[in-house]
C-alpha positions in Angstrom: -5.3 113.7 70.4 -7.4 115.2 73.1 -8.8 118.5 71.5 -7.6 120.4 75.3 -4.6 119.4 75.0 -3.9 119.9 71.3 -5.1 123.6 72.0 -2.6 123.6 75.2 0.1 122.6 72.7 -0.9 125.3 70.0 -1.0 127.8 72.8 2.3 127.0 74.8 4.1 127.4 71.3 2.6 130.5 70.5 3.6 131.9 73.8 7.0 130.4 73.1 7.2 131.8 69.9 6.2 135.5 71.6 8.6 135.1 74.7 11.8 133.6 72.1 12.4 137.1 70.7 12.1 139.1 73.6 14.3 136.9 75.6 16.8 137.1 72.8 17.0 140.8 72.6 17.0 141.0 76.8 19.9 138.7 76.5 21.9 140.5 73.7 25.1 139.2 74.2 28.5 139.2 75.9 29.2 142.6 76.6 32.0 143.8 78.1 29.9 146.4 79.9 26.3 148.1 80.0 25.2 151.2 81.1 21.6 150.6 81.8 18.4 152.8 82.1 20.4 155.6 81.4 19.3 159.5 80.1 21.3 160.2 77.2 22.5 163.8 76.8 22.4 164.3 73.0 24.8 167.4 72.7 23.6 167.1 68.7 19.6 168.0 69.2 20.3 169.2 73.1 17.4 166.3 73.9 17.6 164.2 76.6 17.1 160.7 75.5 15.0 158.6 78.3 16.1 155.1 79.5 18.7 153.9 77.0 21.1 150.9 77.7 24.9 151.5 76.3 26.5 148.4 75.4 30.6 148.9 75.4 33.0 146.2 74.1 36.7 147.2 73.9 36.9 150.5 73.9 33.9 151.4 71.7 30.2 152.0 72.0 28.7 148.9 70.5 25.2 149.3 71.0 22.1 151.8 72.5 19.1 149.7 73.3 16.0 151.2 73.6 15.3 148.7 77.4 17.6 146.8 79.7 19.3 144.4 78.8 21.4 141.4 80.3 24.8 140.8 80.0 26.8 137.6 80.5 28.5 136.7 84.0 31.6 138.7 83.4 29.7 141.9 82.2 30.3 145.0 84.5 26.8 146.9 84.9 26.6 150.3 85.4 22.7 151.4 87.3 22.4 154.6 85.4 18.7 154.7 86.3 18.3 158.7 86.7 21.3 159.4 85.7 22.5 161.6 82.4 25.4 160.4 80.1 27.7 162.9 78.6 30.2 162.4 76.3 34.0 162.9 77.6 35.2 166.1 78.4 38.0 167.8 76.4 39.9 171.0 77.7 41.3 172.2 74.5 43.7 174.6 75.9 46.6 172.4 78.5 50.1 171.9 79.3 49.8 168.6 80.1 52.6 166.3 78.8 55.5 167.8 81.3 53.7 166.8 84.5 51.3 164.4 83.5 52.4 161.5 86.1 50.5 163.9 88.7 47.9 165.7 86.3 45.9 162.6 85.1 44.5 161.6 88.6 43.1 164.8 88.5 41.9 165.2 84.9 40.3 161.7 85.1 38.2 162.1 88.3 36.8 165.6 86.6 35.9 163.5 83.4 38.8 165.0 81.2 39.1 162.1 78.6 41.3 164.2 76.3 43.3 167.8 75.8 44.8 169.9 73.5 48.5 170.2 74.2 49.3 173.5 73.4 53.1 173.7 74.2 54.5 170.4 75.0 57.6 168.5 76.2 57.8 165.7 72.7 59.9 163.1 74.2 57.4 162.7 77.5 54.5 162.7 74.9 56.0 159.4 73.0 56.9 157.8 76.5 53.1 158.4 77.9 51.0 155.5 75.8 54.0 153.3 76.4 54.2 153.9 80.1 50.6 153.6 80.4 50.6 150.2 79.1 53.4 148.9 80.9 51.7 149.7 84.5 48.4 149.3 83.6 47.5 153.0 83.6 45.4 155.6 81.4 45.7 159.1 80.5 43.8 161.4 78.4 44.0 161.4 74.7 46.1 164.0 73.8 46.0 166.4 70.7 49.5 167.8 70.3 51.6 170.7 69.6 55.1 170.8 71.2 57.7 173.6 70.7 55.9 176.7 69.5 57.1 179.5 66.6 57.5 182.9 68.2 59.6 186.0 66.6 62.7 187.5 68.5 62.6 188.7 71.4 60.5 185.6 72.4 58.1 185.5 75.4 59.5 182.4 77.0 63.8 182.3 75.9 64.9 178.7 75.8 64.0 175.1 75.5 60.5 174.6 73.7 61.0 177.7 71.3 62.0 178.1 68.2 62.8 181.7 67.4 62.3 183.0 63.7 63.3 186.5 62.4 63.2 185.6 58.3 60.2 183.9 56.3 62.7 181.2 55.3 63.1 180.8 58.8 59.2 180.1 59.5 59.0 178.2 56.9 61.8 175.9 58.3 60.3 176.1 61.8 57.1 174.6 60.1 58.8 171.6 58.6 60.9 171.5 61.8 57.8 170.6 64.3 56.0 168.1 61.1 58.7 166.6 61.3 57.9 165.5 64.9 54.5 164.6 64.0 52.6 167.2 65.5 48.7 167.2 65.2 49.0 171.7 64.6 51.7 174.1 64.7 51.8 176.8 67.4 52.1 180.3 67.0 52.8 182.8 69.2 53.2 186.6 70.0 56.2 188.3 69.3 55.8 187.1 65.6 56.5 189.3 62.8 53.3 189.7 60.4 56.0 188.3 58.0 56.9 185.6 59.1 53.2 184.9 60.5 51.9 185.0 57.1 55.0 182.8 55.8 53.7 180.3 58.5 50.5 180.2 57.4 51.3 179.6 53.3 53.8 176.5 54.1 51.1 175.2 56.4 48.8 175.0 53.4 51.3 173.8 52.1 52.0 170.8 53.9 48.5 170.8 54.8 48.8 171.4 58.4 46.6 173.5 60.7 48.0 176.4 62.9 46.4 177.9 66.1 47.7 179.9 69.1 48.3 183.9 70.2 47.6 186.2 67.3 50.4 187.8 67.6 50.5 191.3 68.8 51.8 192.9 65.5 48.9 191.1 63.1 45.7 191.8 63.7 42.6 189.4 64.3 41.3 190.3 61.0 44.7 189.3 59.1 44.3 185.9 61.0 41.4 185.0 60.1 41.9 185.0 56.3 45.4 183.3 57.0 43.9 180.6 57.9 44.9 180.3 61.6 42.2 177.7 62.8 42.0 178.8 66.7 43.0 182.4 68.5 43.1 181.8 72.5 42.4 183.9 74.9 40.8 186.9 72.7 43.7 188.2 72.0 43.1 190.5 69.4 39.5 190.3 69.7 38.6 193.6 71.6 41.7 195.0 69.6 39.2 194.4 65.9 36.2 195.8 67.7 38.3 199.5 68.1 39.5 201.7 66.2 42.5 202.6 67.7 44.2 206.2 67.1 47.5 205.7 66.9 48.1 209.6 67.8 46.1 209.4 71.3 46.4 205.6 72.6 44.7 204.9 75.4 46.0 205.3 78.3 44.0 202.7 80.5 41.5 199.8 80.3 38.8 201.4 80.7 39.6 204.2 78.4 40.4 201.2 75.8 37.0 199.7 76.3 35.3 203.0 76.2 36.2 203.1 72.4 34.6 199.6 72.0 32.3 200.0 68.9 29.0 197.6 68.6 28.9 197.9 64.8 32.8 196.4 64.6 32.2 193.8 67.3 28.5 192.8 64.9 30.8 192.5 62.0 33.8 190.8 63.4 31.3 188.4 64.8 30.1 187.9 61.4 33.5 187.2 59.7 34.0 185.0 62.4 30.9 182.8 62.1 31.6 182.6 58.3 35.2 181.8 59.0 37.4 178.6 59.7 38.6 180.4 63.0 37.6 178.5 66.8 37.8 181.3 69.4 39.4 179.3 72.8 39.0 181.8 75.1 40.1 180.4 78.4 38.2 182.3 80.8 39.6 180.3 83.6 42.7 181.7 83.3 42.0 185.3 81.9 39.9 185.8 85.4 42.9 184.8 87.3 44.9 186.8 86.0 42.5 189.6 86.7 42.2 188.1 90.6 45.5 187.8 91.8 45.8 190.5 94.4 42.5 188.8 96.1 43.2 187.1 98.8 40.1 185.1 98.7 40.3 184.0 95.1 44.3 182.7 95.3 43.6 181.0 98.7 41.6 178.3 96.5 41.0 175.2 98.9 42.1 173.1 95.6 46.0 174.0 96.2 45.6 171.3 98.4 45.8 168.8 95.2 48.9 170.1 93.8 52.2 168.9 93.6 55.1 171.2 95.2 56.7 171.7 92.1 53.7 173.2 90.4 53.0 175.7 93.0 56.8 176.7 92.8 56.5 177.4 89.5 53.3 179.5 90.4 55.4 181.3 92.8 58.2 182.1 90.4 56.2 183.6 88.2 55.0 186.1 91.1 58.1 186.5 92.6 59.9 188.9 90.1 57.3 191.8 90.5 56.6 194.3 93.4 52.8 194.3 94.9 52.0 197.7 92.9 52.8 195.8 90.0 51.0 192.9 90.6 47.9 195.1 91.5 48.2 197.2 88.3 48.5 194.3 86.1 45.3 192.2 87.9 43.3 195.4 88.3 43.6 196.3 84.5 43.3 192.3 83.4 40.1 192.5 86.0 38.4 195.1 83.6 39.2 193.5 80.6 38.1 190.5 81.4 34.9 191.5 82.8 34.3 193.0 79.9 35.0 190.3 77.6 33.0 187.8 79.6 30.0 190.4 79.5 30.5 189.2 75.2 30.0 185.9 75.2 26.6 185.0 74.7 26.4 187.8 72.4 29.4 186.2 70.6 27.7 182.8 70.6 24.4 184.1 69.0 25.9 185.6 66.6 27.4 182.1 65.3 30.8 182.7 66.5 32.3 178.9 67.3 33.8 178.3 70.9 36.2 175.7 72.4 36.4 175.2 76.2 39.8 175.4 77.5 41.5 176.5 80.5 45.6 176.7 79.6 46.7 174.8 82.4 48.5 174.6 85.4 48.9 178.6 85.0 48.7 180.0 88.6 45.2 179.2 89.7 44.0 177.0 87.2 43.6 173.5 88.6 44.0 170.8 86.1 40.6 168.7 85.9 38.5 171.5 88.2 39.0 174.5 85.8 37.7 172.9 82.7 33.7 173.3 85.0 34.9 176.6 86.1 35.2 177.7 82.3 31.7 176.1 81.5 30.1 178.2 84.4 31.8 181.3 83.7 30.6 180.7 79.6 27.2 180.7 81.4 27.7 183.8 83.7 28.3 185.5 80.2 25.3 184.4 78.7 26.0 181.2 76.9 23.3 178.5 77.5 24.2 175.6 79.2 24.0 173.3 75.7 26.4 175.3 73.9 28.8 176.0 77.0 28.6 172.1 77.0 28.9 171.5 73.2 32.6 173.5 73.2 34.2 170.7 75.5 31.9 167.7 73.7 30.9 168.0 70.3 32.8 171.5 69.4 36.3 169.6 69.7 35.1 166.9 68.0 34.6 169.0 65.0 37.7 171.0 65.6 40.0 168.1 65.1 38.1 166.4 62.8 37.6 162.9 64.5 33.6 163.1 64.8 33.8 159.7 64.6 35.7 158.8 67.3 34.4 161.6 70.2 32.2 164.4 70.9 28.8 162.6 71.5 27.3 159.4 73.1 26.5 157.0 69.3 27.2 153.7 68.8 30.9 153.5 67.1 32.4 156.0 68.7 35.1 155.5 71.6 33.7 154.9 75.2 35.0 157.9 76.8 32.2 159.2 78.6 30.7 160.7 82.1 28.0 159.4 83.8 26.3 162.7 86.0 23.8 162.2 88.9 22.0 165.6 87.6 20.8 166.7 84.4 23.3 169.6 83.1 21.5 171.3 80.7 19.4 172.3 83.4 22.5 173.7 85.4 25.8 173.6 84.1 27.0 173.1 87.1 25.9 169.9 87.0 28.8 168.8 85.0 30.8 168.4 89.0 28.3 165.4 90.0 30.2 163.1 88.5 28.9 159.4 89.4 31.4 157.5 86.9 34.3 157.7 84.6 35.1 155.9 81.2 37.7 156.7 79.3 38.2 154.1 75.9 36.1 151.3 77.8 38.0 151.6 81.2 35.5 152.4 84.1 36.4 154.1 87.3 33.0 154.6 89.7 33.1 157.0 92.5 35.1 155.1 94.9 37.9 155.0 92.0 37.7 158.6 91.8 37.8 159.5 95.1 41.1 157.2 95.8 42.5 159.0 92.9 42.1 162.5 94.7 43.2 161.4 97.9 46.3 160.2 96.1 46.9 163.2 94.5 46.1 165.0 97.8 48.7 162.8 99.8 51.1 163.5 97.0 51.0 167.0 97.2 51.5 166.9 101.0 
């Protein structure tokens, strides 16, 4: 054999034998769909990880590849070149399941992939997977309370609340809602410290968790070693940090917050950080409570999404009470809330763990929008951007104990996940430039979002 041309031979194999393994891994199989050249925001290390390719099959993450890669003929590829991949968001504070026809447009184009029901309609819940299937639609996931345990009074008489006076009766109110396969049991204000504390022994009991309002007659401290696994809104937060005189109350806000004591807030935050307790504090909905004689604030340009029937709703809740009362109760939730806002990076470094949640469609809280509202306003109040994005990620994750389904962009978790066009741990607004959707391996790009608002928008109309 002609020496050339046995060297030509040698050579064209080795080249072969270089090119067979790279076209291999370019070509790494039939992938349902790949994110390519895509910046990874790990909410673990709070690193951005540089031009990644996501390979999703089903509804999982099958595969991270450190270049592009090419899919088969039927694979949908998603350009994520200079874009940043989040996991999905989770607002853990809803009330989703009794209009969630109209919510889920909205929720979905904000890149809500799942929520915490935290007072919800049962029967709608069990219809929602099976409607979703039969048309060929997709909701959030959902993590579920439905009728919650309040004492008597109650704060909201009728359908959805089970009243208890008697421990025995808590304790039957607990089996009550396990019996409807609830993920937590919720607990509410005008519970007795009796029958709060009855709740909490049958739910280690059963080996359920509880969350919800400490209620106004227990105090944040008896919560915590209870058990009770979330407290929304701060309630009961500022109450810990006071010590109240029971012979001179105060008489206003600000003379409440004047009593405010830095050595009790340091060790509440302490007890906290060491605890089993998730602080929810839904900002979103505490400032509008706190804005509701501003005219600029309730003329929100967002209404416009709505459906009729949730802005009735809005305006029956408004409609019993006079314009001086409305203005005493904003102006007095105003300085609370300012206040309690001016805590929260001071609350975050002192190890104190935080779930973002909004606890809506309350007047003013827009379902989908609010959950960025609540991220900024953690922000405002001095929480970086990582850990304002780690309570709607990661945080929830944690919470419900399914780190290895959600919470952060791995391979084996479910594809629920945002695609950004900016970087949000360099502005947490960021989280708004929302190029795609996925939620469980269904894609909806921008054009899919955008039909979905001006569906909800002709809706509403």
């Amino acid at each position: 054999m002609n020496s050339d041309f046995s060297k030509r031979i040698k050579s064209g194999i080795l080249i072969l034998l270089l090119i067979l393994p790279f076209m291999s891994f370019c070509r790494a199989g039939n992938h349902d769909c790949l994110i390519t050249n895509v910046n990874i925001v790990d909410v673990n290390t709070g690193k951005i990880v540089k031009n990644k390719t996501i390979a999703i099959d089903n509804n999982r993450i099958t595969a991270i590849y450190d270049k592009e890669i090419a899919g088969s003929d039927s694979t949908i590829v998603i350009d994520g070149k200079g874009k940043y991949l989040i996991p999905g968001l989770w607002d853990m504070h809803a009330h989703y399941t009794w209009s969630h026809v109209d919510l889920d447009p909205l929720l979905i184009a904000n890149g809500i992939t799942g929520v915490r029901e935290m007072w919800g309609n049962m029967p709608a819940y069990v219809e929602i997977p099976k409607r979703a299937r039969q048309e060929g639609l997709v909701s959030p996931d959902v993590y579920l309370s439905a009728d919650y345990i309040d004492g008597n009074p109650p704060a909201f008489p009728g359908s959805g609340t089970i009243v208890v006076t008697t421990p025995d009766e808590a304790v039957a109110a607990v089996n009550n809602q396990i019996a409807k396969n609830v993920d937590f049991i919720k607990v509410y204000s005008m519970l007795s410290e009796e029958c709060f504390l009855a709740i909490a022994k049958e739910a280690r009991k059963r080996n359920i968790t509880f969350a919800g309002h400490i209620p106004n007659r227990v105090s944040i401290y008896t919560a915590i070693e209870s058990g009770m696994v979330s407290s929304e809104h701060l309630h009961g937060f500022l109450e810990g940090c006071i010590s109240l005189n029971n012979q001179n109350p105060p008489k206003t806000m600000e003379e409440f917050i004047s009593m405010f004591s830095e050595k009790r807030f340091d060790s509440l935050c302490s007890l906290l950080a060491k605890s089993s307790m998730w602080i929810c504090p839904t900002l979103t909905v505490n400032r509008a409570n706190g804005y509701l004689n501003d005219s600029i604030f309730i003329n929100d340009k967002r209404i416009a999404y709505l459906p009729a029937y949730v802005l009735e709703i809005w305006n029956q809740k408004m409609n019993p009470y006079t314009k001086s009362q409305v203005d005493d109760f904003a102006n007095s939730s105003r300085v609370r809330y300012l206040f309690e806002l001016s805590l929260m990076g001071k609350m975050n470094e002192k190890g104190v763990k935080f779930l973002a949640g909004t606890d809506f469609p309350n007047p003013y809280v827009f379902p989908g929008f609010s959950l960025h509202d609540e991220l900024s306003l953690m922000v405002k109040g001095g929480m970086p951007a990582l850990d304002a994005l780690r309570s709607a990620t990661i945080n929830p994750a944690i919470f419900m104990n399914k780190r290895a389904d959600f919470g952060s962009v791995e391979a084996g978790k479910l594809a629920s996940l945002v695609l950004l066009n900016k970087n949000p741990l360099e502005n947490i607004e960021n989280t708004k430039t929302i190029e795609t959707v996925i939620i469980q391996g269904k894609v909806y790009n921008r054009r899919a979002l955008d039909l979905m608002l001006e569906q909800a928008k002709s809706n509403a109309r």
